[in-house]
C-alpha positions in Angstrom: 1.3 -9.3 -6.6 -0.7 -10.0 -3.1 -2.1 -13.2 -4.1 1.4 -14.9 -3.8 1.3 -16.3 -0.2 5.4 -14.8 0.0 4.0 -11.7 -0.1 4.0 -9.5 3.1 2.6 -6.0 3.7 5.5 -4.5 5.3 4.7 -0.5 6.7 6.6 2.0 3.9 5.6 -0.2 0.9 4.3 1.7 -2.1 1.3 -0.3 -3.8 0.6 1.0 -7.3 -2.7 0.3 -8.9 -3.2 1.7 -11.9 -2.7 5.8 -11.3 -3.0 5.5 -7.9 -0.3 4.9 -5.0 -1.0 3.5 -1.4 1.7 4.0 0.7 1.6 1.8 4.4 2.5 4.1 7.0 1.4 2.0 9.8 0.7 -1.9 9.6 -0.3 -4.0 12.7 -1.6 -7.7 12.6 -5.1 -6.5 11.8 -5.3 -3.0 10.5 -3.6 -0.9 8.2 -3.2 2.8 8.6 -2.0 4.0 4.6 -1.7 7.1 2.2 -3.5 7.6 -0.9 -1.6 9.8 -3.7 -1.5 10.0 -7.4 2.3 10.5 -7.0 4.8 7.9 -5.6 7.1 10.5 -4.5 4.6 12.7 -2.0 4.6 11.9 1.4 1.9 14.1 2.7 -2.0 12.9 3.0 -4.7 12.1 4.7 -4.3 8.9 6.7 -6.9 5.8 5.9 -7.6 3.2 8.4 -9.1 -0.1 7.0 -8.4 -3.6 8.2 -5.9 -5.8 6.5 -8.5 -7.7 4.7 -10.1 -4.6 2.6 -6.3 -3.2 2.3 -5.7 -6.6 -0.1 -8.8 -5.8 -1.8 -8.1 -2.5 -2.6 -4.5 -3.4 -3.5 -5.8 -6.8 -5.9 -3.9 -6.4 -9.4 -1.6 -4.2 -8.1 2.3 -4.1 -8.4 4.7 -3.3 -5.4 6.7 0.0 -6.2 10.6 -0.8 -5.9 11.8 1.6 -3.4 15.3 2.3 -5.7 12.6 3.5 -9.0 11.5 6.8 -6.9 
């Protein structure tokens, strides 16, 4: 989960919340540059800039998808 302070955005996690995957294609110390699918597996999309800050808030309740499950 984001709330535990080990937790780091790293660019090429998956975030899943609920039906809904966010994939971090580019991270940087203030912004986040991500992917929004409804499958883990696609790569293509429409890039989304937000800061870091709304990125967390988007992501709250959501689980880290282990890269080895897709």
């Amino acid at each position: 989960m984001i709330g535990n302070q080990n937790m780091k955005l790293q660019q090429g996690q998956i975030w899943q919340k609920g039906n809904n995957y966010y994939r971090i294609t580019e991270w940087s110390r203030m912004i986040i540059q991500y992917k929004h699918t409804d499958d883990p597996n696609l790569k293509e999309g429409e890039v989304i800039e937000i800061s870091k800050k709304e990125f967390c808030r988007l992501i709250k309740g959501g689980t880290l998808v282990d890269p080895s499950s897709h």
